[in-house]
C-alpha positions as CSV (number, residue, x, y, z in Angstrom):
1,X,16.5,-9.8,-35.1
2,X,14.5,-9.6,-31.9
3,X,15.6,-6.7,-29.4
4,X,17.4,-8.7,-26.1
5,X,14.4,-8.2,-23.9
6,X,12.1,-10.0,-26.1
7,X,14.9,-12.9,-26.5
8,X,14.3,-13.0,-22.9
9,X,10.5,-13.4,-22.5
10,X,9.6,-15.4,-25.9
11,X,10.0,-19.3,-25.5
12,X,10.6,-18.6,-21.9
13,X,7.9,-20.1,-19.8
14,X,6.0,-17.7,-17.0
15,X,6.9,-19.9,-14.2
16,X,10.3,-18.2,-14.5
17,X,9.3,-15.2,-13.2
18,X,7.6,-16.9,-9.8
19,X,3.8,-17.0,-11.5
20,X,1.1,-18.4,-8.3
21,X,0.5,-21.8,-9.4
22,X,-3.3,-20.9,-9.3
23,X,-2.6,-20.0,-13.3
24,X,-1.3,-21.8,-16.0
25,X,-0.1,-19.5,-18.5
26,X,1.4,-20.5,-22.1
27,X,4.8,-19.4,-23.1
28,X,4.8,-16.6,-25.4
29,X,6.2,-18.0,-28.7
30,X,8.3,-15.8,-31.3
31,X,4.9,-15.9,-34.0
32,X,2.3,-14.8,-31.7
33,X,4.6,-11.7,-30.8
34,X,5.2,-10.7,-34.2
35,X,1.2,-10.8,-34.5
36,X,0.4,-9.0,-31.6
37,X,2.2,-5.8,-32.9
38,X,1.9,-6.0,-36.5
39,X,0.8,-2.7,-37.7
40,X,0.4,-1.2,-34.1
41,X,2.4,1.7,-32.4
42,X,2.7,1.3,-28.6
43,X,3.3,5.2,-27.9
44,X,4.5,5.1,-23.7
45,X,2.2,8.2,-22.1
46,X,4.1,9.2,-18.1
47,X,0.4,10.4,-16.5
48,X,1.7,11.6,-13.3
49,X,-0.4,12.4,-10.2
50,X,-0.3,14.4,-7.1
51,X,-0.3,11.3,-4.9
52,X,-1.5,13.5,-1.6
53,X,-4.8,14.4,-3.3
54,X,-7.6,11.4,-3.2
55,X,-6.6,8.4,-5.5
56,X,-10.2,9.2,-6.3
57,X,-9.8,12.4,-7.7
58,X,-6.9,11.1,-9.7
59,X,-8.7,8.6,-10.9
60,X,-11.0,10.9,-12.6
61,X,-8.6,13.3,-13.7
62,X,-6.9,10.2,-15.4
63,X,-9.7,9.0,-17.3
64,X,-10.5,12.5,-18.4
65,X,-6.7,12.7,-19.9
66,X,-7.1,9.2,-21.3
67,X,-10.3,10.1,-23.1
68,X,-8.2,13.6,-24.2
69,X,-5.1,11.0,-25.6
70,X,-7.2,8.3,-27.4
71,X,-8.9,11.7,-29.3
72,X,-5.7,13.7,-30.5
73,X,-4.4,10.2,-31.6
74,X,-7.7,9.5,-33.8
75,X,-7.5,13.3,-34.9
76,X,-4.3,12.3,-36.0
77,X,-5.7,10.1,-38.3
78,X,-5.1,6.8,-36.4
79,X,-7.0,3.9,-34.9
80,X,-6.5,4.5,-31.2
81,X,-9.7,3.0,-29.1
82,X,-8.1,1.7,-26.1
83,X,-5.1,1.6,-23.8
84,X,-3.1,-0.3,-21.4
85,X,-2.6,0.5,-18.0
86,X,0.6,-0.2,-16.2
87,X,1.0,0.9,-12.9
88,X,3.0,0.7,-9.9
89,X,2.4,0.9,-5.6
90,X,-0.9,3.7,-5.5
91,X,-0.8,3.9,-9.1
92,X,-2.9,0.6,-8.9
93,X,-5.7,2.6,-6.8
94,X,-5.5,4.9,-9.4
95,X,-6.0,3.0,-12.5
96,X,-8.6,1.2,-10.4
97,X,-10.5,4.3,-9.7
98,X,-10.2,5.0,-13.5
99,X,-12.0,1.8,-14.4
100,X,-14.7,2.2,-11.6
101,X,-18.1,2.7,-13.3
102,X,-18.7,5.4,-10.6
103,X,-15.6,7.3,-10.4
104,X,-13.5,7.2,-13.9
105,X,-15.6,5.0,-15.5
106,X,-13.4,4.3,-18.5
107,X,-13.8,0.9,-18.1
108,X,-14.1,0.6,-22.2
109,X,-11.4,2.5,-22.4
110,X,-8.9,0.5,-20.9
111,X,-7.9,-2.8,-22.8
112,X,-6.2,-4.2,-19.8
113,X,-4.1,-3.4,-16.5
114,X,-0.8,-4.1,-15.3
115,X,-0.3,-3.8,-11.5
116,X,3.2,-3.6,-10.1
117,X,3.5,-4.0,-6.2
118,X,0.2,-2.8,-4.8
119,X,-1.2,-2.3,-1.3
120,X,-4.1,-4.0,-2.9
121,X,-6.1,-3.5,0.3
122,X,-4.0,-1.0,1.8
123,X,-0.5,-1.7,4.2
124,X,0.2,-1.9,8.0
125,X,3.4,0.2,7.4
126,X,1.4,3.9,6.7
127,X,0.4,3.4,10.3
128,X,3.7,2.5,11.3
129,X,5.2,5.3,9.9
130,X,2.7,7.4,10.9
131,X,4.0,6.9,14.7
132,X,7.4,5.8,14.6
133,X,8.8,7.2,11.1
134,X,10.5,5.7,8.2
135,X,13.4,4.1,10.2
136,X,12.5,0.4,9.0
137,X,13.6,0.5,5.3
138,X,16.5,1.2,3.1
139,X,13.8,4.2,1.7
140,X,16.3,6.9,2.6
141,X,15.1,9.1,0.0
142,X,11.6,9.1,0.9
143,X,12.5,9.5,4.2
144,X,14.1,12.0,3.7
145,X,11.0,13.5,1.5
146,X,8.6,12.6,3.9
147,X,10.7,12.8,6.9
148,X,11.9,10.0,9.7
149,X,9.7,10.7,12.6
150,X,6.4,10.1,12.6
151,X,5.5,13.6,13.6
152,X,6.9,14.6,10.6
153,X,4.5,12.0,8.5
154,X,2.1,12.6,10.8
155,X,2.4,16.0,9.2
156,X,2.2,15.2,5.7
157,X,0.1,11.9,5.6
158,X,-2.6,13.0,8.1
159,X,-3.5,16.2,5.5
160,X,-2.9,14.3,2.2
161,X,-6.4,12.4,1.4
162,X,-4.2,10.3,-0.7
163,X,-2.0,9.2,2.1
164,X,-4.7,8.5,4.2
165,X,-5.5,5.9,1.4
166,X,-2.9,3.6,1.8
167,X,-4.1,2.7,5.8
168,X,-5.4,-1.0,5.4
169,X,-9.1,-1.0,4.8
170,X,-11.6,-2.8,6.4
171,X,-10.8,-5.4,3.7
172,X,-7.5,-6.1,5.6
173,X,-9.7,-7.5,8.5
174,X,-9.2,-7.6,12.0
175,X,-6.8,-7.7,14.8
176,X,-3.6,-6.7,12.7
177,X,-2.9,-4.3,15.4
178,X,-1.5,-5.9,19.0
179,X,-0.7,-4.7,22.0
180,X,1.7,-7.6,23.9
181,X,3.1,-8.2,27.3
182,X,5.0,-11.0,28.7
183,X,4.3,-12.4,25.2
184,X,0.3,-12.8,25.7
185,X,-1.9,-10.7,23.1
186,X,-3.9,-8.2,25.7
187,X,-5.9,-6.3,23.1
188,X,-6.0,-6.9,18.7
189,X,-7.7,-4.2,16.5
190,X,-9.6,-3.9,15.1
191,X,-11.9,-5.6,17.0
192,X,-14.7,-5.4,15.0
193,X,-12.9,-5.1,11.7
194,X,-14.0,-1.3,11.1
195,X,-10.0,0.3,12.0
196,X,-11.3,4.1,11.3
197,X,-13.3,4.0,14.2
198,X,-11.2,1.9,16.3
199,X,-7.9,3.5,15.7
200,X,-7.7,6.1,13.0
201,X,-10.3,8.2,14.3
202,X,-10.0,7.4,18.1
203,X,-8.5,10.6,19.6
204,X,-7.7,9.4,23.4
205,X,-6.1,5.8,23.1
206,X,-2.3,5.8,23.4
207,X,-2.1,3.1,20.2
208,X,-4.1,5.7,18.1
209,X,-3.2,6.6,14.8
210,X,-3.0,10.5,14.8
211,X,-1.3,12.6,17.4
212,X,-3.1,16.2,17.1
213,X,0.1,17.6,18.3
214,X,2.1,16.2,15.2
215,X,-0.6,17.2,13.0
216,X,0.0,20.8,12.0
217,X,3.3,21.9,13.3
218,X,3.0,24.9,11.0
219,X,0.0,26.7,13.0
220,X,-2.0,26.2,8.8
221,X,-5.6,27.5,10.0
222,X,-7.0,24.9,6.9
223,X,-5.3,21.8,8.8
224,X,-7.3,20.2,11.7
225,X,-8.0,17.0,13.5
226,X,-11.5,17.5,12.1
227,X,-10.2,18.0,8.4
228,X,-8.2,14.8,9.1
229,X,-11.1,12.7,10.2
230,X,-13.0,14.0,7.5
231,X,-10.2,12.7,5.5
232,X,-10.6,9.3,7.0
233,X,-14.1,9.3,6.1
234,X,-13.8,9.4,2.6
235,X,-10.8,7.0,2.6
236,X,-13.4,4.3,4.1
237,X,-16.1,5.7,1.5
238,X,-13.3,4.9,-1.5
239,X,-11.3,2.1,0.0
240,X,-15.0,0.6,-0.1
241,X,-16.2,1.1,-3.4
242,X,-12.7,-0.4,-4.5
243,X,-12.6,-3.7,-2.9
244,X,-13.9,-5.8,-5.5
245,X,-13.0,-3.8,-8.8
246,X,-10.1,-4.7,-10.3
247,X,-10.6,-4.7,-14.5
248,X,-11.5,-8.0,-15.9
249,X,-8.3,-7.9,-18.0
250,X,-5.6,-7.7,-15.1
251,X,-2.3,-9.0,-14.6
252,X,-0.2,-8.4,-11.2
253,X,3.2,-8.9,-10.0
254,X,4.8,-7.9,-6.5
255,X,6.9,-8.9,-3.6
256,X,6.6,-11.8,-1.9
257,X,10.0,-12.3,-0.4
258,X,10.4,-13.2,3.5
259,X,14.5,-11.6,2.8
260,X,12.0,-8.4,2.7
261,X,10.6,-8.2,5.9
262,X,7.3,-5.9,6.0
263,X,4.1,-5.0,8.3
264,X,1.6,-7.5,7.8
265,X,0.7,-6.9,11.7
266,X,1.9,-4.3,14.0
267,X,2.8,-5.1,17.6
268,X,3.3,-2.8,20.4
269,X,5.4,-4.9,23.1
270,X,5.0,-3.1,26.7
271,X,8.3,-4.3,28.8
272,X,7.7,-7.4,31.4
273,X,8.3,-6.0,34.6
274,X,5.2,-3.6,34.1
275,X,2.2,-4.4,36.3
276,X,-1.2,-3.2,35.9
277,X,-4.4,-3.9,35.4
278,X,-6.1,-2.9,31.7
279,X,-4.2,-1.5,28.9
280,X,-6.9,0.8,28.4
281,X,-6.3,2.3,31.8
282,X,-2.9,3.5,30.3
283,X,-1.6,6.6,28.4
284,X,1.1,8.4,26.8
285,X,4.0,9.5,29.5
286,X,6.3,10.5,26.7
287,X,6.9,9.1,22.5
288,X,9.8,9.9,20.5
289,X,8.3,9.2,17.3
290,X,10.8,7.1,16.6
291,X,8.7,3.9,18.0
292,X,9.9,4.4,21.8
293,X,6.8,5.2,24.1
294,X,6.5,5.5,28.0
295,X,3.3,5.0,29.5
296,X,1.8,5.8,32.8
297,X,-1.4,4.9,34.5
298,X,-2.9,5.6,37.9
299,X,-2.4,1.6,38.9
300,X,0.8,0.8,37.2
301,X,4.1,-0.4,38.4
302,X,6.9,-1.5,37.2
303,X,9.7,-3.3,39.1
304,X,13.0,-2.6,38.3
305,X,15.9,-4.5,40.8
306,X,16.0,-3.7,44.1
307,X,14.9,0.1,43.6
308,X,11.6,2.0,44.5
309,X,9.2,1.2,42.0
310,X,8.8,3.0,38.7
311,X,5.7,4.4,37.3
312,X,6.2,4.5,33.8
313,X,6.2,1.4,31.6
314,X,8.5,1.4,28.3
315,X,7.0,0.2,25.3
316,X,8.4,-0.5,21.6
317,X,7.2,-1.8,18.1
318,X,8.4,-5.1,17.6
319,X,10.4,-5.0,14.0
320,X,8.3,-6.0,10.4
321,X,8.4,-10.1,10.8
322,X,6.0,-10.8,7.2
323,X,7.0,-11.2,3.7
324,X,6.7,-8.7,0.9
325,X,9.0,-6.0,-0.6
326,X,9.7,-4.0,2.6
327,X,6.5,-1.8,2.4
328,X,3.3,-4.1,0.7
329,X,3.0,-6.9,2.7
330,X,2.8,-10.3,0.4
331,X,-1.0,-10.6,2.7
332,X,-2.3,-7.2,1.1
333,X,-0.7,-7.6,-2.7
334,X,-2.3,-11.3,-2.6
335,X,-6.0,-9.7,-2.0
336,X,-5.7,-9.7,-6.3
337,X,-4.9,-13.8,-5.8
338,X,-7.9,-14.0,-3.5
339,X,-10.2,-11.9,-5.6
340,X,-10.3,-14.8,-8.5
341,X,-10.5,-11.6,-11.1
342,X,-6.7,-11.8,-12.4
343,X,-5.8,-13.9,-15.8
344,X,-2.2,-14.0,-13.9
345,X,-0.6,-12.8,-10.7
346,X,3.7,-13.1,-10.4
347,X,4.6,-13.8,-6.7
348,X,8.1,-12.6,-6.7
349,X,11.1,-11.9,-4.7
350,X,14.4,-10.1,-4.8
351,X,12.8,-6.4,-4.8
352,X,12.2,-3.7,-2.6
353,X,9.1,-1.5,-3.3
354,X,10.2,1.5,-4.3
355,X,13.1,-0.2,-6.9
356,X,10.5,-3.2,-8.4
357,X,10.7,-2.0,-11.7
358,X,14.7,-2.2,-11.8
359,X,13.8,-5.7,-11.4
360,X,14.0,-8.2,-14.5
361,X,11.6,-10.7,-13.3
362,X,9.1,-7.6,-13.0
363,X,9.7,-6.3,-16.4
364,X,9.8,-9.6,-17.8
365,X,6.2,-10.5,-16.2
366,X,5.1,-6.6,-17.2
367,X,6.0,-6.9,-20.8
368,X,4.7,-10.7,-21.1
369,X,1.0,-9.3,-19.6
370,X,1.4,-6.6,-22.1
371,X,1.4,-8.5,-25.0
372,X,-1.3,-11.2,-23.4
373,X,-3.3,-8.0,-22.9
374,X,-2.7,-6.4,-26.5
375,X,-4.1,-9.9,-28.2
């Protein structure tokens, strides 16, 4: 008899488990399963990665230990040429840095790729967290890895090339950065589309992405605001060269739930009684880094009842308002939708990031692209 799971996913069609209705896929009958694993072993290999160092790097130092894994199994004595990819969150930069002819270049390696919740194009919320912490999501543990201020992030993600990675690329376009008052938009980055420039490597703005004071708390003489933009440099370099690769045989599923509220755009709301000229006359009075800022600025006022005048403005990040799964927003998981490249993409809902694979609609669509990808 069939094992549950399968009783779940054969004769079952994919719309079940929220496929776009860009794809038509067939339902996976009881036959073509059988056939798809006759005489085949599907060993399960865990290749873990240091997620600070450059997805890059990993990427390399994955294709070297899949070339390594596909040899011992032939010296073995059996017919191992390929193998499937399944990934999940940065392990989808990975795997695509494995298949990139200039970086892993396995490409023939890999019969096909499953991507589970990826920033495809990176995610509003590593700035976010960068400046105001992990306060927005239920990720207690990873705050409590990674900390819940974002001078304590700031710490970690601004000397981990990795983390650096996850920013949204230039691919993420513009203006998903705002700074409001009195609900009108004063200024959008980035402007020009290029965000390493305009706010991960600007040192004076108030709305930039690294505070040098939060960046090496430890006194490290190897961490600096020059390492860091160095950093930056070769996250634009990679997040580049990765915008349109994706392997030709690629399924995706990930969150696109608006119960699961996440950073498409980031707003910074300065309060309504605050009076001055140009926001980019104004700077940092005091941050908490828990997303409460003051501001000050030669010309600024701000009218509080019938007391003197105060000169500092309060400002405060306006709460995640797009769908996703609390961390990839449903705008940078859909890049793999807009890219034309995938023989399916799942849309779902009812996950948060980090948890996505405790999800049956996720390992339904997983194992169905498996077995689509093994015939």
């Amino acid at each position: 008899g069939m094992d549950p799971w399968w009783k779940a996913i054969v004769g079952v069609d994919p719309v079940a488990w929220q496929l776009s209705d860009k794809f038509k896929l067939p339902i996976l009958t009881e036959a073509e399963l059988k056939d798809a694993v006759k005489g085949t072993w599907f060993p399960v290999h865990a290749l873990g990665y240091n997620w600070a160092e450059s997805n890059a790097d990993s990427g390399a130092l994955m294709a070297s230990r899949i070339k390594r894994l596909i040899s011992d199994y032939q010296a073995m004595g059996f017919n191992c040429e390929k193998v499937i990819l399944v990934t999940h969150s940065m392990g989808g930069l990975v795997a695509r840095a494995v298949v990139h002819p200039k970086i892993g270049a396995a490409q023939d390696l890999v019969l096909g790729v499953v991507h589970g919740v990826m920033p495809a194009i990176g995610a509003a919320a590593a700035y976010k967290r960068m400046r105001c912490g992990f306060g927005e999501s239920s990720m207690d543990v990873a705050a409590k890895v990674i900390g819940n201020h974002g001078s304590e992030i700031t710490a970690v993600l601004g000397n981990s090339p990795g983390g650096l990675q996850l920013l949204p690329s230039k691919a993420y376009g513009k203006g998903w950065l705002t700074l409001m008052h009195k609900g009108k938009v004063l200024k959008s980055l980035p402007l020009s589309g290029d965000p390493y420039a305009e706010i991960y490597k600007n040192s004076t703005a108030w709305y930039r992405l690294i505070r040098e004071d939060w960046l090496n708390p430890a006194g490290l003489r190897t961490s600096s605001l020059e390492r860091t933009y160095g950093y930056l440099e070769d996250a634009k370099v990679f997040h580049d060269m990765l915008e349109k690769v994706y392997h030709p045989m690629s399924f995706a599923h990930y969150g696109c739930d608006s119960a699961r509220q996440s950073f498409h755009t980031v707003s910074w709301v300065i309060e309504p009684n605050a009076v001055f000229s140009s926001v980019d006359d104004l700077s940092t009075h005091s941050d908490n880094s828990q997303g409460a800022l003051e501001l000050q600025g030669k010309d600024l006022t701000v009218l509080r009842g019938p007391y003197a005048p105060a000169k500092v403005a309060k400002v405060s990040l306006t709460p995640p308002a797009d769908p996703g799964d609390e961390t990839v927003p449903m705008y940078s998981a859909d890049h793999q939708l807009r890219s034309g490249g995938f023989k399916g993409v799942f849309r779902q809902t009812g996950y948060e990031h980090q948890a996505s694979y405790a999800n049956p609609k996720a390992l339904h669509s997983t194992l169905y692209s498996i077995v689509r990808i093994a015939q």
